[in-house]
N, C-alpha and C positions, 0 to 999 in steps of 0.2 A: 580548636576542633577542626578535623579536616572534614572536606566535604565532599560528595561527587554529582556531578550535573549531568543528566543525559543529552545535551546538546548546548551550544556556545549561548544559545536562546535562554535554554534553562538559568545557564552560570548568569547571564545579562539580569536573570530575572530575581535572583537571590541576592544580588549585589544590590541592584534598585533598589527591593522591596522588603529589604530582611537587614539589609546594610553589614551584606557578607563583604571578609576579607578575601579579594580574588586570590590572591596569593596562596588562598586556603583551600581554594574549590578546583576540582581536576576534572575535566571535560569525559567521559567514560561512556560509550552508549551503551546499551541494551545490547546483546548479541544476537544470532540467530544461526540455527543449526544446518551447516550447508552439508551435514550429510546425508540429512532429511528435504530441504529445501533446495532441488539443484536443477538444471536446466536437461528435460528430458524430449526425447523427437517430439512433434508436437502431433500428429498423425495417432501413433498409439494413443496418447493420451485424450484425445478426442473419440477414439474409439470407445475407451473405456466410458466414456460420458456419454456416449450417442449426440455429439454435435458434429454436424455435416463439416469436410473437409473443408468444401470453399466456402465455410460463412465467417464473417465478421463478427469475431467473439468478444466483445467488452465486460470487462472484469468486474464487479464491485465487491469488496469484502468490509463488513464491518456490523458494531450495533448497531440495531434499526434507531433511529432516534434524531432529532432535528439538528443537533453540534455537527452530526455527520456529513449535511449536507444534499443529501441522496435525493430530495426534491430538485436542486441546483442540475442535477444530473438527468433527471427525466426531462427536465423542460430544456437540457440541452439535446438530449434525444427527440422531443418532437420537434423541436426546430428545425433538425436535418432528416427528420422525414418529411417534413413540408416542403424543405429546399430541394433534398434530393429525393425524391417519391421511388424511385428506382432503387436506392438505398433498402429498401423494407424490406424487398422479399431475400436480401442475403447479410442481413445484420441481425444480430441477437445483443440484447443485455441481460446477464445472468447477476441477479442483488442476492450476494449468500451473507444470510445473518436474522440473528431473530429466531421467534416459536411461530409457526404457524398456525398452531393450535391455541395461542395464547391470546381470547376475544379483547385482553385490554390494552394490547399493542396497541393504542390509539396510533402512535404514527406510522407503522404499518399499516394500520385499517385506513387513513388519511394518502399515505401515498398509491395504493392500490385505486382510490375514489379518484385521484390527482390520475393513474394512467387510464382511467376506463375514460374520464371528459376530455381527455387526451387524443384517444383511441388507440392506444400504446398496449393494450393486452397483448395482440401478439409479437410486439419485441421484451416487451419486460415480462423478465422472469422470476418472479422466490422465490427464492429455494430452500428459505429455512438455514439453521445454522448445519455447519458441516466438520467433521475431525479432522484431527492434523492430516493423516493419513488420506483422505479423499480430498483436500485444500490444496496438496500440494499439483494433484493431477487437473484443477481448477486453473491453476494461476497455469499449467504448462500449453493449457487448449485453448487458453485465450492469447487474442494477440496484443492486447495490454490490461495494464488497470486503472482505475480511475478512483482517485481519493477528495475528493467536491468538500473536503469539512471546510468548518469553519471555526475549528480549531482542533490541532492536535498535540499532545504533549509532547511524542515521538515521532510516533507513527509505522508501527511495528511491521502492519502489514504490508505498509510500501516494501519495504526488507526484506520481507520471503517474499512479494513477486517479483524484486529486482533478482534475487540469489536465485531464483527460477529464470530468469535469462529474458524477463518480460518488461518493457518501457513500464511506464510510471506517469499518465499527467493527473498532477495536486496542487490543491490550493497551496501558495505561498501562505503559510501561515504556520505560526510554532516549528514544530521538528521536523515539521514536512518540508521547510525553506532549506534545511539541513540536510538532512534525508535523500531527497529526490535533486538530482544536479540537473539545472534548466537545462537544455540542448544535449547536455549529457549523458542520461539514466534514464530521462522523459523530460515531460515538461510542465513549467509552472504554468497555471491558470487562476487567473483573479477570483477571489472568493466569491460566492455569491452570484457571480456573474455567466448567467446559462450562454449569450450570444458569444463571449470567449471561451466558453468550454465546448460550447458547438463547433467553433472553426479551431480547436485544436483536436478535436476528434478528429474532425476531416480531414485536416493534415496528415495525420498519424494513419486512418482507413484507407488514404490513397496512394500513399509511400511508404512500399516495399523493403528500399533500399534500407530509409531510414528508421524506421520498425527494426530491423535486425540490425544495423550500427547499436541503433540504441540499447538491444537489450544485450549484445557483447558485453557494451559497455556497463549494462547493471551489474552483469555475473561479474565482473572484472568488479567495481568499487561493492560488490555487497561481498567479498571476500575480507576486505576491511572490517567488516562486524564479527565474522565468524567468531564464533565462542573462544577457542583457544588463545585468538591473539586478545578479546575482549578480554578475556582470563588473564596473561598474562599482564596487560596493563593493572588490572586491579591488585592482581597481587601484588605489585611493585609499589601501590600505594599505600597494601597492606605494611608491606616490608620496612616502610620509609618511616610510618606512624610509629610501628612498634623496634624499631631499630634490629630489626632480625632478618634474618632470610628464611623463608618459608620452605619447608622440606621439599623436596622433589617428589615425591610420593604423593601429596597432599597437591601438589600443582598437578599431577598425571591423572589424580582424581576429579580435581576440579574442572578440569576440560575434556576428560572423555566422554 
C-alpha cells in the first residue's frame, strides 16, 4: 500500500509509530492557490481594512484554542510594550479566527480576560473568523504573521501568508519546522516561549530591509506548493500505483 505524507515529519511519524515502509510513503504537501493568494501593494490593501499606513500590523490567523498558542503571543506583546512603551501607540495585533458570538469560546473568553490584566485592549484585536476572499487582503496589510502553536500538522496558513509575500515567525514544531525556512521565509521561535517570541518580533518591527528579503523570499518558495505542481506530483504517484498514465484532460482539470 502506498502512502502520502504532508511533511518529511509526518513520513518520520508513520514510520515510528505505525512501522510504515519508507519506501512506501512519498512526501506530498497540501497545496495552496497562488491565484487567489498572492502578493498585492500593501497600501491599497490596508485601505481596504482601515489600518493606518505607518502602523505595525502583526498577523495571527487560526482556531481560537489553546494547541494554537495565541496566549504565547500576547504575553510576547506585552513584553514589548513594557520594553518599548513607545511601540504602542504604532503597533496593532489583529487574532482572526473564532465566533464572537459564541459565549462558550472559553479560550477566547480566557484570552480576551489574559489582554484586559495585560492592558493590551488597545493593541489586541478580534476579529472573528474571516472568508477566503477578505483573508487574503489580511495577510497583504500586515507586515508578517505569527504562528505561536504548539503543535501543528502542517500549517496551512503559514502558506497563504508566505504566497502573499509576508515573513512568517512559528514555533519550531510539526510542519511548521518544514513550512516556514528559519532566516529564510521568517523565522523559528521556541514554543511556548513569549521572551523569544518578543525579541523576534522586534527584530522583524525594526528591520525594513529584512521584512521584505524575507517575504521575496516566501512568494518565491510558496510557489513550490502551488496546486499544479502539487498536482502534478500526486498524479505521478497516482500513475506509478496503478501502472497507467492519467489523461491529460483529467490532469487540466485537476489543477485549474
Amino acid at each position: 500500500m502506498e502512502m502520502i505524507a504532508a511533511t518529511p515529519a509526518e513520513k518520520a511519524q508513520l514510520e515510528w509509530l505505525y512501522g510504515a515502509d519508507p519506501d512506501r510513503i512519498s512526501v506530498i504537501p497540501p497545496g495552496v492557490d497562488t491565484r487567489h493568494f498572492f502578493p498585492m501593494p500593501r497600501p491599497p490593501a490596508r485601505d481596504r481594512l482601515g489600518v493606518k499606513h505607518d502602523d505595525w500590523m502583526i498577523l495571527f490567523v487560526g482556531r481560537i484554542e489553546r494547541l494554537k498558542g495565541i496566549d504565547t503571543l500576547i504575553r510576547a506583546i506585552a513584553l514589548l510594550a513594557y520594553e518599548c512603551p513607545t511601540w504602542v501607540q504604532k503597533m496593532c495585533v489583529a487574532i482572526i479566527g473564532g465566533d464572537l458570538a459564541a459565549s462558550e469560546n472559553a479560550e477566547m473568553e480566557r484570552l480576551k480576560t489574559m489582554c484586559q490584566e495585560l492592558g493590551l485592549n488597545d493593541l489586541v484585536t478580534f476579529l472573528g473568523a474571516r472568508d477566503q476572499d477578505q483573508l487574503r487582503y489580511y495577510y497583504n496589510a500586515a507586515d508578517f504573521v505569527v504562528m505561536p502553536s504548539r503543535y501543528e500538522s502542517f500549517g496551512m496558513v503559514a502558506l497563504e501568508a508566505m504566497a502573499c509575500g509576508r515573513p512568517v515567525i512559528a514555533s519550531e514544531v510539526g510542519g511548521l519546522a518544514y513550512v516556514v525556512r528559519d532566516a529564510e521565509t521568517g523565522f523559528h521561535a521556541r514554543e511556548g516561549d513569549p521572551v523569544e517570541l518578543a525579541t523576534t518580533i522586534a527584530r522583524l518591527l525594526q528591520d525594513d530591509a529584512t521584512r521584505e528579503r524575507l517575504g521575496r523570499q516566501a512568494t518565491a518558495w510558496a510557489q513550490n506548493f502551488a496546486w499544479p505542481r502539487v498536482a502534478d506530483r500526486l498524479l505521478s504517484v497516482f500513475e506509478a500505483v496503478q501502472g497507467i498514465a492519467i489523461p491529460a484532460l483529467v490532469q487540466a482539470e485537476c489543477c485549474a
